[in-house]
C-alpha positions as CSV (number, residue, x, y, z in Angstrom):
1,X,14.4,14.2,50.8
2,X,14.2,15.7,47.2
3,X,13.1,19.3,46.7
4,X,11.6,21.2,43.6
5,X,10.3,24.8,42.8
6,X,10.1,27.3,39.9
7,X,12.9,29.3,39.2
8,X,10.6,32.3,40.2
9,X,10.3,31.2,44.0
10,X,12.8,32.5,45.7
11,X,11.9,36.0,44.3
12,X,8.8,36.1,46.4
13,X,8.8,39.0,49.0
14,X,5.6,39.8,51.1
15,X,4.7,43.5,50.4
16,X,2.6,43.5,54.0
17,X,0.3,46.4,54.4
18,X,0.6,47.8,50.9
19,X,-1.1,44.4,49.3
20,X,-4.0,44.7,47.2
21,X,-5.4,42.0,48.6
22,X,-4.8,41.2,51.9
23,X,-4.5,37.3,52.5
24,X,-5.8,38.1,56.0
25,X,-9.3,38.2,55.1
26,X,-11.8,36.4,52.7
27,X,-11.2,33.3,53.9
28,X,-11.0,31.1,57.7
29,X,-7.3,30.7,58.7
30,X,-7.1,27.2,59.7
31,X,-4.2,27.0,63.0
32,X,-2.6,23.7,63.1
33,X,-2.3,21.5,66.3
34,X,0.8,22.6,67.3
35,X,0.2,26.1,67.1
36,X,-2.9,26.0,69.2
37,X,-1.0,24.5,72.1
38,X,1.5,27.0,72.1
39,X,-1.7,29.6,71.8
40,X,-2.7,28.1,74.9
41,X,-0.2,28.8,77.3
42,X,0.9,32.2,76.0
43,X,0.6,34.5,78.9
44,X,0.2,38.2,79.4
45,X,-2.4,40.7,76.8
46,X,-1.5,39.2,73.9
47,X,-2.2,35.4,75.7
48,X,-5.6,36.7,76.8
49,X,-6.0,38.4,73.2
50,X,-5.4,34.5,71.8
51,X,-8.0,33.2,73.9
52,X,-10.7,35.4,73.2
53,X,-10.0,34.9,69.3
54,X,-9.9,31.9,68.6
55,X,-12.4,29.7,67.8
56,X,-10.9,26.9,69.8
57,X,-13.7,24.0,68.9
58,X,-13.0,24.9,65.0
59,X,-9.4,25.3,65.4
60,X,-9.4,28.9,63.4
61,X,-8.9,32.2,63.9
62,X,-11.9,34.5,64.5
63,X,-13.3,36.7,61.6
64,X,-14.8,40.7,61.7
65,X,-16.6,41.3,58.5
66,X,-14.4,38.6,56.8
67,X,-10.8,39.6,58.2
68,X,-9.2,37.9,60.8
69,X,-9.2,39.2,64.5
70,X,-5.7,40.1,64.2
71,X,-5.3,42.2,61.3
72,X,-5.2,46.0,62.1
73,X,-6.8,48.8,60.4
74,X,-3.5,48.8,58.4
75,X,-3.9,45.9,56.7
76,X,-1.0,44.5,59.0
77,X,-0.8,41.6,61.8
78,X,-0.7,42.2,65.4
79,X,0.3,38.6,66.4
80,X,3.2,39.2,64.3
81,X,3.9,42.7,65.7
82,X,3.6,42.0,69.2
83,X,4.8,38.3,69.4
84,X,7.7,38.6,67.9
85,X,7.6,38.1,64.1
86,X,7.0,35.6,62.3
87,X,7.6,33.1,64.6
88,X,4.4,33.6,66.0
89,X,2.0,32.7,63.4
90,X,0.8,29.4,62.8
91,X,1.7,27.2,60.1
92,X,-0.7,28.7,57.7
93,X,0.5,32.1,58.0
94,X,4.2,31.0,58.1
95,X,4.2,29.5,54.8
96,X,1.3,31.2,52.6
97,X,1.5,31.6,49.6
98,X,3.9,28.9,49.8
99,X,2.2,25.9,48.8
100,X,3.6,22.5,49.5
101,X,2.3,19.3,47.5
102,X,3.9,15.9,49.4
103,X,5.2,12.6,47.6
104,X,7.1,9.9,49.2
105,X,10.6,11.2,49.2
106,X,10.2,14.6,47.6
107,X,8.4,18.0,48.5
108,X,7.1,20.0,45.3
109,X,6.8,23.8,46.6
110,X,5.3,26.3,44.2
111,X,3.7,29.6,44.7
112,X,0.0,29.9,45.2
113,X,-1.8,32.0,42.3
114,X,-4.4,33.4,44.9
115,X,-1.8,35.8,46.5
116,X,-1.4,39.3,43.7
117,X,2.1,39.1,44.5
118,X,2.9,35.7,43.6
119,X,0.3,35.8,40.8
120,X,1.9,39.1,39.2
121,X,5.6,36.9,39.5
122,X,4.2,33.5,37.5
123,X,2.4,35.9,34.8
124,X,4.7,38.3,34.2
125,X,7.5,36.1,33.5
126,X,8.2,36.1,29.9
127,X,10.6,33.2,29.8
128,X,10.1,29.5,30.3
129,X,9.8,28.0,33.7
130,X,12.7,26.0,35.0
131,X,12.8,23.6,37.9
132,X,15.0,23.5,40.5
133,X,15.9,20.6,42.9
134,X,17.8,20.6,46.0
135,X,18.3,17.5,48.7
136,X,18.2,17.0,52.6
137,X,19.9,13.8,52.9
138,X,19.4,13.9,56.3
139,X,15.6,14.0,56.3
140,X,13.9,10.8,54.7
141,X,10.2,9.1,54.8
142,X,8.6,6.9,53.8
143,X,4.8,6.4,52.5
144,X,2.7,2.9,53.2
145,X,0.9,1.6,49.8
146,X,2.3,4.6,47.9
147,X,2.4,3.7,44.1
148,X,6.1,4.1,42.9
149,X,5.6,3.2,39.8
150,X,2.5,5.3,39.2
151,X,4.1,7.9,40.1
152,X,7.2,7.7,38.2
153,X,5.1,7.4,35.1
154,X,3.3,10.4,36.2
155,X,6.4,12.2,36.6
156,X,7.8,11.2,33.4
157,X,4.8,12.1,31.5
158,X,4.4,15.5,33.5
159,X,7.9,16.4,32.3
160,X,6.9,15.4,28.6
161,X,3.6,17.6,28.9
162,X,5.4,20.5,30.2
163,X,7.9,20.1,27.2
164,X,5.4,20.4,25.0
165,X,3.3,23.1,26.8
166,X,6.4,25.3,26.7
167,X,7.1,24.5,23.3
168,X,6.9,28.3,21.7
169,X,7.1,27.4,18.1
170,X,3.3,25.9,18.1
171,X,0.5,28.3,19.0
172,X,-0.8,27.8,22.4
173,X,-3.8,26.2,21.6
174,X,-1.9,23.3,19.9
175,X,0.1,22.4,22.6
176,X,-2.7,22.4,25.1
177,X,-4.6,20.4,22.6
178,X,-1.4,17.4,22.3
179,X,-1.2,17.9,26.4
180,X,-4.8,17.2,26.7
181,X,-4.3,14.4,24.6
182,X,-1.5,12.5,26.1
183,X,-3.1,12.8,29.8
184,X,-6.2,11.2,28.0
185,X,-4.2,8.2,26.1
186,X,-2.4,7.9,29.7
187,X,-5.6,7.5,32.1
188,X,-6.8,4.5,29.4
189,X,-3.1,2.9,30.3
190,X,-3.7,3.8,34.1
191,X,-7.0,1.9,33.5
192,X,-6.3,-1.2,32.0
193,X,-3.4,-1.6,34.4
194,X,-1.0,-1.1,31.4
195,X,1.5,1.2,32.6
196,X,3.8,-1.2,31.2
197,X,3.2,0.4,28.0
198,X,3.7,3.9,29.1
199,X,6.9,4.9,28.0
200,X,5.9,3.3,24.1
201,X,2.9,6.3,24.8
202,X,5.6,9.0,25.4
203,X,8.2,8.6,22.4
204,X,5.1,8.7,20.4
205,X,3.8,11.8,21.8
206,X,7.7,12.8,21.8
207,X,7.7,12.5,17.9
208,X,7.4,15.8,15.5
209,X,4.7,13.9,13.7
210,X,2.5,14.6,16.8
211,X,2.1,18.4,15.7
212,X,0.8,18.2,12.1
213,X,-1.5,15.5,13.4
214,X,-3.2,17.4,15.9
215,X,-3.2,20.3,13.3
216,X,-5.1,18.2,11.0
217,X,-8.0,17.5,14.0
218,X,-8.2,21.2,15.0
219,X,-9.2,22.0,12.0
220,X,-12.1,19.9,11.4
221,X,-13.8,21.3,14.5
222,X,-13.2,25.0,13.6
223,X,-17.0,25.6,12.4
224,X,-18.7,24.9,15.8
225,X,-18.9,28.2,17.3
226,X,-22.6,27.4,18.9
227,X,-20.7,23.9,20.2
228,X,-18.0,25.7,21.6
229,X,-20.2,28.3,23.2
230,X,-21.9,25.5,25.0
231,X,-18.7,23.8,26.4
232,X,-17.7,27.3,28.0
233,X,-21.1,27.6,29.7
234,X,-20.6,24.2,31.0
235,X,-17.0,24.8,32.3
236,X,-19.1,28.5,34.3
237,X,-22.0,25.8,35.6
238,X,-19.2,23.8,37.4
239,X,-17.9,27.1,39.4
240,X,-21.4,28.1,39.9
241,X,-21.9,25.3,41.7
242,X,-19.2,24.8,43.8
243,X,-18.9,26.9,47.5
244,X,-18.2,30.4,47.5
245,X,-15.5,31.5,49.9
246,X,-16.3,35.5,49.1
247,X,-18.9,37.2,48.7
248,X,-17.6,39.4,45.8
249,X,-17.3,36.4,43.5
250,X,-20.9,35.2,42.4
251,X,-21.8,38.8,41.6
252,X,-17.7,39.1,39.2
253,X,-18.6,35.5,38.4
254,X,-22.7,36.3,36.6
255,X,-21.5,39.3,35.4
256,X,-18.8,37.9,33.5
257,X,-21.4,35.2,32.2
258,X,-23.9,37.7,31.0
259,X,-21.5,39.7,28.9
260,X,-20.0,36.4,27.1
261,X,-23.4,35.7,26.3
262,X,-24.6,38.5,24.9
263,X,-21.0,38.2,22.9
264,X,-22.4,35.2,21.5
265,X,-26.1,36.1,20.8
266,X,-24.4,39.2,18.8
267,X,-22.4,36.8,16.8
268,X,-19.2,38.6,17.9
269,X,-17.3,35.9,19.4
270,X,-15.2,34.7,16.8
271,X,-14.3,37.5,15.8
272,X,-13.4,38.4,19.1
273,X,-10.8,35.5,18.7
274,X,-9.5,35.6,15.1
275,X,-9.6,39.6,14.5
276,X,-9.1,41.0,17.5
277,X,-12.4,43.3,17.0
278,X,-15.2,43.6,18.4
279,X,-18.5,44.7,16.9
280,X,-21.4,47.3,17.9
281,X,-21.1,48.7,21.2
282,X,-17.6,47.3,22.0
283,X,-16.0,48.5,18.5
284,X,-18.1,51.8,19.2
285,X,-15.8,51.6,22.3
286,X,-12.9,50.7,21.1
287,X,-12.6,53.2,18.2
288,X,-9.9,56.2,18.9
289,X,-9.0,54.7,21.7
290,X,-5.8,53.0,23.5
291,X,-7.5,49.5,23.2
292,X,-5.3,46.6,23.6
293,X,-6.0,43.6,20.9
294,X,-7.3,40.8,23.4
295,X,-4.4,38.6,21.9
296,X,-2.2,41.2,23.8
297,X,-4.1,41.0,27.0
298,X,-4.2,37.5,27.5
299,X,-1.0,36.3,25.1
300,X,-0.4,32.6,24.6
301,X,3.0,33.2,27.2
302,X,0.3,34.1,29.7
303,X,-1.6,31.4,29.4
304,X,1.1,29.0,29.0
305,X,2.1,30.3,32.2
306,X,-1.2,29.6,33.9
307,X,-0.9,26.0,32.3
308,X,2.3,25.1,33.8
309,X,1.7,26.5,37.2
310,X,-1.7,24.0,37.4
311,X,0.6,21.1,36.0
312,X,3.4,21.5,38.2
313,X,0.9,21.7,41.1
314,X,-1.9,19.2,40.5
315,X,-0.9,16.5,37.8
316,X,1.7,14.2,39.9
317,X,-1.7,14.2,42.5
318,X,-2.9,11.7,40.3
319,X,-0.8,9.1,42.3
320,X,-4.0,9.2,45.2
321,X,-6.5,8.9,43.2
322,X,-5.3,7.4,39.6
323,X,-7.1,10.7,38.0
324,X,-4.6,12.3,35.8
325,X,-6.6,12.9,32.8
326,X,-9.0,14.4,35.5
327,X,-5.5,16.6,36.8
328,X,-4.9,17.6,33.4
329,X,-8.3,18.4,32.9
330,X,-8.7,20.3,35.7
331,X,-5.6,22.1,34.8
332,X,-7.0,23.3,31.5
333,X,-10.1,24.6,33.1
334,X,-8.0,26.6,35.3
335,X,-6.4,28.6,32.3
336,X,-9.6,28.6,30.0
337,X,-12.2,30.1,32.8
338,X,-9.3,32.4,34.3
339,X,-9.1,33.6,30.2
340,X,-12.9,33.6,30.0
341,X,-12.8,36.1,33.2
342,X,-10.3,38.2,31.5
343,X,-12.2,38.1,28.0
344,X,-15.5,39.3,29.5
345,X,-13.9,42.5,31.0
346,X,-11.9,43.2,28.0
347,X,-15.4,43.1,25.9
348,X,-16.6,45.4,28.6
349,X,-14.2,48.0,27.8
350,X,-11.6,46.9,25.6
351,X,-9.8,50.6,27.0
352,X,-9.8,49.4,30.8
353,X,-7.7,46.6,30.8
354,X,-4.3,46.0,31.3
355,X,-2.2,43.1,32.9
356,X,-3.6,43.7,36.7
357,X,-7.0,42.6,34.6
358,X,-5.4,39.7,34.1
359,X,-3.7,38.7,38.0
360,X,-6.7,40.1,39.4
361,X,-8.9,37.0,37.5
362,X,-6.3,34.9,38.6
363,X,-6.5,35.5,41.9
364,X,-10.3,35.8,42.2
365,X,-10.6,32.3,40.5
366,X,-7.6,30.7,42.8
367,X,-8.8,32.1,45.5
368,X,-12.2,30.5,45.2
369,X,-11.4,27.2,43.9
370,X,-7.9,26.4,44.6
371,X,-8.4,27.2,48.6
372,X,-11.5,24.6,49.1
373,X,-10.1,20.9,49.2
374,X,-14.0,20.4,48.6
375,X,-14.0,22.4,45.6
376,X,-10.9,21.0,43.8
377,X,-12.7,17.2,44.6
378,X,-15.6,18.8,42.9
379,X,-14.5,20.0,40.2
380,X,-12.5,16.9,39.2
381,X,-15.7,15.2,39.8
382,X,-17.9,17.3,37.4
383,X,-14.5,17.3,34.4
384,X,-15.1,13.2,34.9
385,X,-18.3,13.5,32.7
386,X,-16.8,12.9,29.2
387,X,-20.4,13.1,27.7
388,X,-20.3,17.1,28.8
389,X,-16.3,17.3,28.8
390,X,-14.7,14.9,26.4
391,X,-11.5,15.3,24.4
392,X,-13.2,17.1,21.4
393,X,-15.3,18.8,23.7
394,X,-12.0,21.0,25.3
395,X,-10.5,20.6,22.2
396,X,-13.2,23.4,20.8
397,X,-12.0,25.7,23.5
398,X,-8.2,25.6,22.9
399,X,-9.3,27.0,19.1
């Protein structure tokens, strides 16, 4: 068996009580099969404590105002306390925010952006993310009607789109834009049954020529501000629509929504982007102040960050469902909404933000759609429509 993870895993370390967010509540902890028969024959208080919350026909644990039965007033958990550590918890709680995507052969663990901890690791790291690989020869599998050689195109091209993503001599926007593009020129191959011609698509899109190309296209779509305000409200109608996990996020979500627009009906959201100013009430804010220039909030390290953490995670999927234009797709909306989240709070109050502006929109987003398999399938679904979300379409964000 093949393992890989970010150079940044192994520097995870649960903080416990003292986290800002606990990951104990918000959401329904999900025990696995083996975990609820050992529940069940557990004797003595904490036995009889197991019975009495658990919902046994839902296979979860029980929830009190949103936080499970067994977190204590200090944010800590009692079936960990008094069972014995970690050996205790179920396979949720062992491995969170560990998160574990399965191929035939390998195991891809990454981090999960919904935990502050993890989250304030992948954006804070200033250099590129390397990959590192380890092997259980002892431990092997395999998968009936698994696709090998859709998936080692998709590996191959994921490498390629990461390459470029991380590719700091070209402006973030660029790269995305190339990415976007390769996934795109792949799905039509993946289509047509014509992976043959695959690796023909990546030395083209490993040539310099690539750069001024996309350059060239970029720049013919720079005067559509109105366009490009419509895209980003269709990107917020997908999240509107999907199902809420917390109750805190529709109200952060609308909020959000309402200040972009009246960003856009004031005509000040260019030169939100391109100056780094804001007009009227936010420039009245801003003046004499310790603002931060929103291009050093959200910087393109962040959000190249963001990009590879979805790609690493979600693109190699594509091997289930022959989607990876929708993976890559779905990637970018990660990064654009989380920067949207971030934007709308720095036009609030240009002032009162900082980086945990940034983790905390990271986490709210993950949180909400990373942690609902429903979601994700939803999501993809609604990025399919190429007549809301085509190539140009995205492209207008990534200006």
């Amino acid at each position: 068996m093949q393992y890989t993870a970010p150079h940044y895993y192994r520097k995870f370390q649960c903080i416990g009580g003292d986290c800002p967010d606990t990951c104990c509540a918000g959401w329904q902890i999900q025990i696995d099969p083996a975990s609820l028969r050992k529940y069940r024959k557990m004797k003595g208080p904490l036995g009889n404590r197991l019975k009495n919350e658990i919902v046994w026909k839902e296979g979860c644990f029980r929830r009190y105002d949103g936080r499970c039965a067994f977190l204590n007033e200090n944010n800590l958990c009692d079936l960990y306390l008094e069972g014995g550590g970690e050996k205790a918890f179920c396979r949720t709680c062992r491995t969170y925010p560990r998160h574990i995507e399965e191929f035939e052969g390998l195991r891809e663990i990454s981090l999960s952006l919904s935990c502050p901890v993890a989250a304030s690791l992948i954006l804070s790291c200033q250099e590129k993310v390397r990959f590192l690989h380890g092997e259980n020869p002892d431990r092997d599998e395999t998968y009936e009607d698994f696709d090998f050689l859709l998936f080692t195109k998709l590996m191959d091209t994921r490498s390629l789109i990461l390459h470029i993503i991380q590719d700091r001599s070209h402006p973030i926007g660029l790269r995305a834009a190339v990415a976007l593009a390769l996934a795109h020129d792949l799905q039509e191959r993946i289509d047509r049954n014509a992976l043959f011609d695959a690796d023909s698509l990546l030395d083209r899109y490993s040539s310099d020529s690539k750069w001024t190309w996309f350059e060239k296209k970029l720049k013919k779509l720079e005067n559509s501000p109105a366009e490009k305000g419509a895209v980003r409200d269709h990107l917020f109608d997908i999240i509107e629509h999907l199902e809420v996990l917390r109750d805190s996020w529709k109200p952060y979500l609308r909020e959000a929504r309402t200040i972009l627009k009246r960003a856009d009906e004031k005509r000040t959201d260019e030169i939100c982007y391109e100056k780094n100013t804001a007009l009227s009430s936010v420039e009245e804010k801003a003046e004499g102040s310790d603002a931060v220039p929103f291009s050093e909030l959200f910087t393109d390290v962040i959000a190249e960050q963001l990009l590879v953490y979805f790609i690493f995670t979600y693109f190699c999927g594509a091997v289930y469902n022959e989607n990876a234009y929708g993976k890559m797709k779905f990637s970018l909306a990660g990064m654009l909404l989380i920067r949207e989240l971030v934007r709308a709070r720095w036009i609030q109050d240009p002032s009162a933000v900082s980086t945990d502006t940034v983790i905390d929109a990271a986490v709210r987003y993950s949180r909400e759609v990373e942690h609902s398999d429903e979601n994700k399938v939803m999501m993809e679904q609604f990025l399919d429509n190429e007549d809301v979300f085509g190539l140009e379409d995205l492209f207008l964000l990534l200006l």
